[in-house]
C-alpha positions as CSV (number, residue, x, y, z in Angstrom):
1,X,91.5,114.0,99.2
2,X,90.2,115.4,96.1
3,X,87.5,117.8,97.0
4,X,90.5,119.2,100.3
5,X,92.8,118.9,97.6
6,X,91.2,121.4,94.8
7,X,90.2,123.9,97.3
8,X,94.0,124.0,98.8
9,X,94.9,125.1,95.0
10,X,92.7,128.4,95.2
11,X,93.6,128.6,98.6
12,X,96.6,130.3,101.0
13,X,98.1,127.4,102.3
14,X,100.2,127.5,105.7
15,X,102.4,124.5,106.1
16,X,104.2,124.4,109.7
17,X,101.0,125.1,111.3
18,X,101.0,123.6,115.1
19,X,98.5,123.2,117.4
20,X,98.8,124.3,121.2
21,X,97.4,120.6,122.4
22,X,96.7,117.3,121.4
23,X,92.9,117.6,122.3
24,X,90.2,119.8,121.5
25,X,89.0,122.2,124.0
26,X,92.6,123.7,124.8
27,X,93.1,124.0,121.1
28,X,90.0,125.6,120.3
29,X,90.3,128.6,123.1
30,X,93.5,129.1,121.5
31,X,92.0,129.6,118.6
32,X,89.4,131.4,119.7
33,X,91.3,133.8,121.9
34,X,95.1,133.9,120.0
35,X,96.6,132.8,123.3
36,X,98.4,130.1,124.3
37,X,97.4,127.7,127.5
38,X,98.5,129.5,130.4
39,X,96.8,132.1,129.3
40,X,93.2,131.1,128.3
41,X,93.2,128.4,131.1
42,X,91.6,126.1,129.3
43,X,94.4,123.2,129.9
44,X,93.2,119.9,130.9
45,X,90.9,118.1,129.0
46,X,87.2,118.7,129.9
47,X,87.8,119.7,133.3
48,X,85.5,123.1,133.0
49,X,85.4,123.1,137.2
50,X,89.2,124.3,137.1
51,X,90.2,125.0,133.6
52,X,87.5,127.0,131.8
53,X,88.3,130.1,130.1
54,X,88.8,132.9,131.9
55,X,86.3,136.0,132.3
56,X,89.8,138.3,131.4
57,X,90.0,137.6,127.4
58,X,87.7,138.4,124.7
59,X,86.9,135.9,122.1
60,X,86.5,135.7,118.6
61,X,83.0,135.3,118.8
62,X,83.1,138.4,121.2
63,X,85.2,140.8,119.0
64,X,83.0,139.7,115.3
65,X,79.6,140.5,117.5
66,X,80.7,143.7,118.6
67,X,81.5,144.4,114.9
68,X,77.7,143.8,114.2
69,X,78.7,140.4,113.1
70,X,75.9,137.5,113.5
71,X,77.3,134.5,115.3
72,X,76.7,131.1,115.2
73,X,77.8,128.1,116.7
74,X,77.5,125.5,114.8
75,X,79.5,122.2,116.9
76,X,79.0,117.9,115.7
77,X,80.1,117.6,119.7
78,X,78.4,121.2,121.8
79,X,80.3,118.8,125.0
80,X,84.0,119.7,124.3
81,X,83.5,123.4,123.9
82,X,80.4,124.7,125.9
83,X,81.3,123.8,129.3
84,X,84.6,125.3,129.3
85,X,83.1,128.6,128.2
86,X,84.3,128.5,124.9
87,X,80.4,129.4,123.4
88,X,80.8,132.8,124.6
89,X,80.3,135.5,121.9
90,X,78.1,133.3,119.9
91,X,74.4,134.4,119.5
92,X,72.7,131.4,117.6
93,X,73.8,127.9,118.2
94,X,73.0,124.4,116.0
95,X,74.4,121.5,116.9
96,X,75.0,119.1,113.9
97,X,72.7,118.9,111.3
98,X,74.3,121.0,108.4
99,X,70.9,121.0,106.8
100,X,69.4,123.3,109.6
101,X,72.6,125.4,109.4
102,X,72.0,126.3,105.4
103,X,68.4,126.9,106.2
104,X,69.6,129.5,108.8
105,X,72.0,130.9,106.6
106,X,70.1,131.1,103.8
107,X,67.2,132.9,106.2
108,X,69.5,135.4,107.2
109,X,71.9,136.3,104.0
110,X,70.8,140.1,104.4
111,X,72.6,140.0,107.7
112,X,76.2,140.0,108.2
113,X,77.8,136.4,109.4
114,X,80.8,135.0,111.6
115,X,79.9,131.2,111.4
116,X,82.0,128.8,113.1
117,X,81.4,124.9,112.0
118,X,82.9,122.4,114.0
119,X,82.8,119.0,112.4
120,X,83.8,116.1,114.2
121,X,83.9,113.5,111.6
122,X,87.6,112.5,111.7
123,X,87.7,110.9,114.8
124,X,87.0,107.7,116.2
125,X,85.4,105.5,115.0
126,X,86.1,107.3,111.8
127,X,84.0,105.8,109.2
128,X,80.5,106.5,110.8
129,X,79.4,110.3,109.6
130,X,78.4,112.5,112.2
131,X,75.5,114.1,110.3
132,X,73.6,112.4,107.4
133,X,75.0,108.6,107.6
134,X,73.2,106.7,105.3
135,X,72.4,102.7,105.4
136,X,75.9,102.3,103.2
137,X,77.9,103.7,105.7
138,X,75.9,101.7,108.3
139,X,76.9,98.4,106.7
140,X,80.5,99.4,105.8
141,X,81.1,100.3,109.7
142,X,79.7,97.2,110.9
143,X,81.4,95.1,108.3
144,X,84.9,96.7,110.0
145,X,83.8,95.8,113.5
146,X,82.6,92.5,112.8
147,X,85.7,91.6,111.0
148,X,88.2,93.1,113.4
149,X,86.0,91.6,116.1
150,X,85.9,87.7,114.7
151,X,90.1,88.0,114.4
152,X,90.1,88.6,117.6
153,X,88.1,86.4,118.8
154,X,85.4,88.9,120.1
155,X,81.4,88.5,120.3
156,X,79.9,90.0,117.2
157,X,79.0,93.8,116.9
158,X,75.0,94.3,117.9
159,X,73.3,97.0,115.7
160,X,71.1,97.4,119.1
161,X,73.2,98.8,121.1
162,X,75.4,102.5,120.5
163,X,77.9,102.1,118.3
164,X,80.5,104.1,119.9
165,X,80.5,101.9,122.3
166,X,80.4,98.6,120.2
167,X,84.1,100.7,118.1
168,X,85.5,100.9,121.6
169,X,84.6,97.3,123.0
170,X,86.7,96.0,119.6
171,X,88.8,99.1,118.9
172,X,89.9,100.1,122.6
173,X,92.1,99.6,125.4
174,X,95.0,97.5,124.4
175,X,93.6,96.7,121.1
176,X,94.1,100.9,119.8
177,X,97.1,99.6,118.0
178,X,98.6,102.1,115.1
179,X,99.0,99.2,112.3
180,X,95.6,98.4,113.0
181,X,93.7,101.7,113.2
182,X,95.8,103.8,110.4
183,X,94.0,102.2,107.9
184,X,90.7,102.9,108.8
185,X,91.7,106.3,110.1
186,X,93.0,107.2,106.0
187,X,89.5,105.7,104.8
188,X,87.7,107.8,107.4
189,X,89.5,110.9,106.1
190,X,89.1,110.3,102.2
191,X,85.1,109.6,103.5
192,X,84.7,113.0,104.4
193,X,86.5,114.4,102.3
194,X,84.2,112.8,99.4
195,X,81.1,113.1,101.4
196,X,80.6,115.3,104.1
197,X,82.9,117.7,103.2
198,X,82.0,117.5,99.8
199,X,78.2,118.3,100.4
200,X,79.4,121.4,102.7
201,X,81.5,122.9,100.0
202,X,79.1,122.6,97.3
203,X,76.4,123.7,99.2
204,X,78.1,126.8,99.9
205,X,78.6,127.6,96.0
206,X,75.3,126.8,95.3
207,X,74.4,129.6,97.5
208,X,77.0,131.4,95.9
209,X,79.2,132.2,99.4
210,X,82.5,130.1,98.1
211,X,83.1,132.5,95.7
212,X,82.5,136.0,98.3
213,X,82.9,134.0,101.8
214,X,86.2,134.2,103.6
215,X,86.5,130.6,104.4
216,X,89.2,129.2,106.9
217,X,89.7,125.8,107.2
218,X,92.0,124.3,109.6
219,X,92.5,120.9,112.2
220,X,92.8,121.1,115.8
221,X,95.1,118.2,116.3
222,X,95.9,115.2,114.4
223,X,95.9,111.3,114.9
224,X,99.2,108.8,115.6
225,X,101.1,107.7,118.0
226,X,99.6,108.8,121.5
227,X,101.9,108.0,124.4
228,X,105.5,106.8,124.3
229,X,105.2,104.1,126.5
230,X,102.2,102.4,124.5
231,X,101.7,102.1,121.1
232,X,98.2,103.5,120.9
233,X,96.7,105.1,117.5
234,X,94.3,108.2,119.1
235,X,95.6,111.6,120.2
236,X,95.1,113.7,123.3
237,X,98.4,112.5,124.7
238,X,102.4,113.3,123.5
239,X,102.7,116.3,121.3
240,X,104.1,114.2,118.4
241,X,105.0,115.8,114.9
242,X,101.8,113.9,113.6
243,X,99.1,115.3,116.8
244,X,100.4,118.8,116.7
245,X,101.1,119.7,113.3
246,X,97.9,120.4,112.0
247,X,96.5,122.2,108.2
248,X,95.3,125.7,107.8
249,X,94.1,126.6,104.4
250,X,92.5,130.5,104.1
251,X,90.2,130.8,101.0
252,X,89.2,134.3,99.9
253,X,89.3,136.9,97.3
254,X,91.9,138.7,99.3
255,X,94.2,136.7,98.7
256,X,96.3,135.2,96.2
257,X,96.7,131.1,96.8
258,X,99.9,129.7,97.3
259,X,101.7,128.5,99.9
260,X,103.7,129.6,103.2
261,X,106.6,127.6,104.9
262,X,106.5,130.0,108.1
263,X,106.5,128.9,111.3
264,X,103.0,128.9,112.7
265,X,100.7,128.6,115.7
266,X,96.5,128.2,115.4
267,X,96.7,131.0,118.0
268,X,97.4,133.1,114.7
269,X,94.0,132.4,113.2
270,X,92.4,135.0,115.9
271,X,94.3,138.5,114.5
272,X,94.6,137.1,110.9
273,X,90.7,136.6,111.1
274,X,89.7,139.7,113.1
275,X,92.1,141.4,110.2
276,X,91.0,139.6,107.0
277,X,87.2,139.9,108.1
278,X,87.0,143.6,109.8
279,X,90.1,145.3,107.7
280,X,91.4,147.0,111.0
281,X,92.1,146.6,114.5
282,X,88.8,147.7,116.1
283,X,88.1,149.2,119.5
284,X,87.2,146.7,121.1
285,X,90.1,144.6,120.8
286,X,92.0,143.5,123.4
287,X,94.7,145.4,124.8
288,X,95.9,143.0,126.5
289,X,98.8,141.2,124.2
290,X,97.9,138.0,122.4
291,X,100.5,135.2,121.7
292,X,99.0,134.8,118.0
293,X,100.0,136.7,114.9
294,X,98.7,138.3,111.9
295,X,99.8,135.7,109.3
296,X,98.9,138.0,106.4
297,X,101.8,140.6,107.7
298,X,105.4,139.7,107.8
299,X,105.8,138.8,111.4
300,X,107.4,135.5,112.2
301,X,107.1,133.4,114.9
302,X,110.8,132.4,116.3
303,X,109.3,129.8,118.6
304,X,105.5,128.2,119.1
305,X,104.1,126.3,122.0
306,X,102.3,123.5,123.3
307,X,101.2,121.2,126.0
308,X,99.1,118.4,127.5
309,X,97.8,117.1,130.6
310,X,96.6,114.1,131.7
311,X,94.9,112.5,135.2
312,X,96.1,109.7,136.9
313,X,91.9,108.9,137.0
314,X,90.1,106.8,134.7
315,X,87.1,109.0,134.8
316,X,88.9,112.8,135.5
317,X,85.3,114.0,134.9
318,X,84.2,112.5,138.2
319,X,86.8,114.5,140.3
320,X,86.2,118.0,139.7
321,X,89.5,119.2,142.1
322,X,93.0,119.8,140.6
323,X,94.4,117.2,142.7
324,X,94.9,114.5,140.0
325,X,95.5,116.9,136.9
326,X,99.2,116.9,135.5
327,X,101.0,119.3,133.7
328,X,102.7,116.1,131.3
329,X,104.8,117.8,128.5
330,X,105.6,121.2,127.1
331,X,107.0,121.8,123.7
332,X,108.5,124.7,122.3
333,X,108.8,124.5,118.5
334,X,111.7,126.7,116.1
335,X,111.8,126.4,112.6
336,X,114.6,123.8,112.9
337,X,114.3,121.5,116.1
338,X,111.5,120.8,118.3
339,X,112.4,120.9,122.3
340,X,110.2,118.3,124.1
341,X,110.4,119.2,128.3
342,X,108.9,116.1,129.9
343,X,109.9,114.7,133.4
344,X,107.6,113.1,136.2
345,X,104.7,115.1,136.1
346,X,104.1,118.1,138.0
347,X,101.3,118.4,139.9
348,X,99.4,121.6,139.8
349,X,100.7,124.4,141.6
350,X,104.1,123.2,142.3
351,X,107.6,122.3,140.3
352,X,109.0,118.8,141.4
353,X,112.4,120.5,141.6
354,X,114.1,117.0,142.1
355,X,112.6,116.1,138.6
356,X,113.3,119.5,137.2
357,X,117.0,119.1,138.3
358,X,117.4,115.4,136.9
359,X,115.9,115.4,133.7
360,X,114.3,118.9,132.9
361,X,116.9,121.2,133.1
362,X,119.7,119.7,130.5
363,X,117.3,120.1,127.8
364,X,116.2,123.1,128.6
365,X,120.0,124.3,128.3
366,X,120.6,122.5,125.7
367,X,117.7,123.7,123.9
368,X,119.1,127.3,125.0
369,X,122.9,126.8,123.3
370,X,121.4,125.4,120.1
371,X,120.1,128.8,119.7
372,X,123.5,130.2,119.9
373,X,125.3,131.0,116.5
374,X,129.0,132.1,115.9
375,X,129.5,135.7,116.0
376,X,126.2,136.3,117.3
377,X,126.0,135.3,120.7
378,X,122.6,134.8,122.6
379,X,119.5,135.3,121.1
380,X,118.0,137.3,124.4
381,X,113.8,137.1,123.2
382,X,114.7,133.7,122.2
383,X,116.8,132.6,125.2
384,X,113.7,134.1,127.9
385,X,111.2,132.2,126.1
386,X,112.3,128.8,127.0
387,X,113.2,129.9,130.3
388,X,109.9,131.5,130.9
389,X,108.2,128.9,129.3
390,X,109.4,126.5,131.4
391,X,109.4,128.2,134.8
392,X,106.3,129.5,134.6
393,X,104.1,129.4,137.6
394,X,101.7,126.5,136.8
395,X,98.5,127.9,138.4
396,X,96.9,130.8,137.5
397,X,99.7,132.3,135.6
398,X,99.5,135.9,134.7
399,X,98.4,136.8,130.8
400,X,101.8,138.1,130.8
401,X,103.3,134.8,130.3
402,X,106.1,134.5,128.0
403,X,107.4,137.8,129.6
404,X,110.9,138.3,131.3
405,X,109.5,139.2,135.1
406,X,111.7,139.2,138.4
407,X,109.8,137.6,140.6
408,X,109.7,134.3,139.0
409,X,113.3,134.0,139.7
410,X,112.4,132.1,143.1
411,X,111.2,129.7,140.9
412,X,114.7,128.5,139.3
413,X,116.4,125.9,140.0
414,X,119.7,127.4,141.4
415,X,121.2,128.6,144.5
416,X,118.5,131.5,144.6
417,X,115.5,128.7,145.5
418,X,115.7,128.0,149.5
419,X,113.9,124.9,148.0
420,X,116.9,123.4,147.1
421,X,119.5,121.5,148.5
422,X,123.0,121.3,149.3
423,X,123.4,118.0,147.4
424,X,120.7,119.1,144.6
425,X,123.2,122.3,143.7
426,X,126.2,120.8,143.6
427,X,124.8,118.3,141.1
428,X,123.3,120.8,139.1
429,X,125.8,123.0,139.0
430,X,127.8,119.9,137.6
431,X,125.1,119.2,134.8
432,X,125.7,123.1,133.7
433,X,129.1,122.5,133.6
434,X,129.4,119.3,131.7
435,X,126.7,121.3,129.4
436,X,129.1,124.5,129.2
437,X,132.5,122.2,128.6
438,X,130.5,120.6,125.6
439,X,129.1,123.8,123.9
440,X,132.2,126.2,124.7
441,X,133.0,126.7,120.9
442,X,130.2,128.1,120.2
443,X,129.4,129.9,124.0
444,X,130.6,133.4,124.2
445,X,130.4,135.4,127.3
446,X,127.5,136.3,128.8
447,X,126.8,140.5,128.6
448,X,127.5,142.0,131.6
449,X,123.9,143.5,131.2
450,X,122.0,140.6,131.4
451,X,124.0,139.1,134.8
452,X,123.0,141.9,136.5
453,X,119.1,141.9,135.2
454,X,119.3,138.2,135.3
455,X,120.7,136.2,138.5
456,X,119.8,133.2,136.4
457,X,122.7,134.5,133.7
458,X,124.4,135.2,136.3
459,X,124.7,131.8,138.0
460,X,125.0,130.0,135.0
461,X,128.3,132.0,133.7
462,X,129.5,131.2,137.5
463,X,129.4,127.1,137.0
464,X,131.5,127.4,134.0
């Protein structure tokens, strides 16, 4: 990746960036916002009926405007952001053709700019450019298809009909294998990174922007395995290492290049932005607080999150109601260990305690005493964040999510939820105590303060 590769070297280069989703739209309004899912509400996959972003937070788009900023839209696929809302704040939008956005640009250098380009090369079927493909890259893509196609013993691509369509007829289904598709998806990648990209970039010194621009270039999600229990090549499923961990490369005078091994969320890019581009906090920002921070300040992150849902439709497009949408997997992410919380799917607005109890729970405590270091004893912001991250109220949570609040304790699976059982408590309390035996070297009593503030605390210290 030659032309990625020498503009990482002049570039601020953020490592252990992750992404809140596997899939586009929920990513994005993190971005665009610096808040995490529950907050945005843009969860499942282009369900914009139920999960569109909410009238409550202020954009990106939204702040730079009301700093006199231009903005423009400029999105290969308008479909995965616009009907979720996620357009809002942007004055001038042009879908695709990077030619009409340089003529825009170009017509309006006098004015001040926020320009956000969304290119959609990298995805399936990878090797066909989204803007610009000439008849090369034509014959290269249907030399792949035809190939794949005759080992499989498949009719023969047709240049007549859409060749999406014609990738996923060959590519799909059962036939998205990983040893098949990695290939083409590293050709895809050094494609764009020697053509599209390429163009972009130059364009943009020609113009002489590179050199004056603050330029931000980052990934929403990656491409690898996609569910456990088939071994599918896409994303929008499990929040692997290799969907979630994504690149984030901040070009600009300001700074000095390097690179930066912190812990990171893409909920950052909205305050290191809104600082970088405005030099303060304006008026207008929100006051509400944000999940993301300012990466050009010391501030770490001791945990990041992410999730993804799925339907249990083929087409969850045609059933605009919540009823099939599932809450799948949550991921909190330290600097050291990555805590996966995935049972049977939840259905919105309610906890499957059973499933909570059975599988849930020990990792969440056992995510909770790996935090817990000799001499130290509990980390208290660290401790509430898993438990409020995985008790949260599913629908319509608060934007105060993440924070310690009472009345979620009728949510917890212990003797203080009517919802449970005899029988589910007394096995539960065994799990804790099998959990406590195990960790007990390194478990030192709970302060009194937080048993009292805390009935969770409190029951816990109680099974041991």
């Amino acid at each position: 990746m030659k032309t990625l590769g020498e503009l990482a070297s002049k570039s601020l280069v953020f490592r252990q960036l992750f992404s809140t989703a596997s899939y586009t739209s929920t990513a994005h309004a993190s971005v665009f916002t610096g808040l995490n899912p529950p907050k945005h509400n843009v969860r499942a996959l282009l369900n914009p009926q139920i999960h569109s972003l909410k009238q409550a937070v202020m954009t990106m788009a939204e702040v730079m405007a009301e700093a006199g900023y231009l903005t423009v839209l400029a999105s290969d696929e308008p479909t995965m952001l616009e009907p979720m809302g996620l357009d809002r704040g942007f004055q001038v939008k042009i879908p695709i053709s990077d030619q009409k956005l340089f003529r825009f640009i170009q017509a309006n250098r006098q004015k001040k700019m926020f320009v956000f380009k969304h290119f959609f090369d990298v995805h399936d079927p990878y090797l066909l450019p989204r803007d610009q493909a000439k008849p090369a890259d034509w014959d290269r893509y249907y030399e792949v298809l035809s190939t794949e196609a005759k080992v499989n013993h498949l009719a023969s691509p047709s240049r007549k009909k859409d060749p999406y369509m014609e990738w996923r007829r060959i590519f799909g289904g059962e036939k998205n294998q990983y040893q098949r598709l990695f290939p083409l998806y590293l050709q895809g990648v050094e494609l764009f990174d020697q053509g599209r990209l390429k163009r972009f970039i130059d364009r943009l010194e020609a113009i002489g922007e590179l050199s004056q621009a603050l330029l931000v270039i980052f990934s929403d999600h990656g491409e690898g395995r996609c569910f456990r229990h088939k071994p599918y090549f896409a994303h929008g499923g499990d929040l692997y290492e290799e969907i979630v961990q994504v690149p984030l490369l901040i070009h600009t005078p300001q700074l000095k290049p390097g690179l930066d091994n912190r812990l990171a969320s893409i909920t950052d890019i909205f305050p290191t932005l809104i600082k970088l581009g405005l030099g303060k906090t304006p008026e207008y920002y929100p006051t509400y607080p944000i999940d993301g921070l300012n990466l050009i300040s010391s501030q770490k992150h001791q945990q990041v999150y992410a999730e993804y849902w799925r339907s249990d439709k083929e087409h969850p497009q045609d059933y605009p109601t919540n009823d099939h949408w599932l809450l799948a997997e949550r991921m909190l992410r330290t600097t050291k260990r990555k805590v996966r919380l995935v049972a049977q799917p939840e259905r919105v607005g309610e906890l499957n305690m059973k499933a909570s109890i059975n599988t849930q729970l020990p990792r969440l405590l056992q995510a909770i005493f790996s935090e817990i270091r000799p001499g130290n004893g509990l980390n208290e912001e660290i401790l509430m964040s898993y438990i409020t991250t995985y008790f949260n109220q599913i629908e319509n949570p608060p934007l105060t999510f993440g924070q310690p609040k009472s009345e979620w304790l009728g949510e917890l699976p212990s003797p203080y939820n009517p919802q449970i059982s005899l029988r589910e408590r007394w096995v539960l309390k065994q799990m804790v105590k099998k959990l406590l035996a195990e960790e007990k070297p390194r478990l030192l009593p709970l302060p009194s303060e937080w048993r009292r503030r805390h009935p969770f605390f409190d029951w816990i210290a109680n099974c041991s």
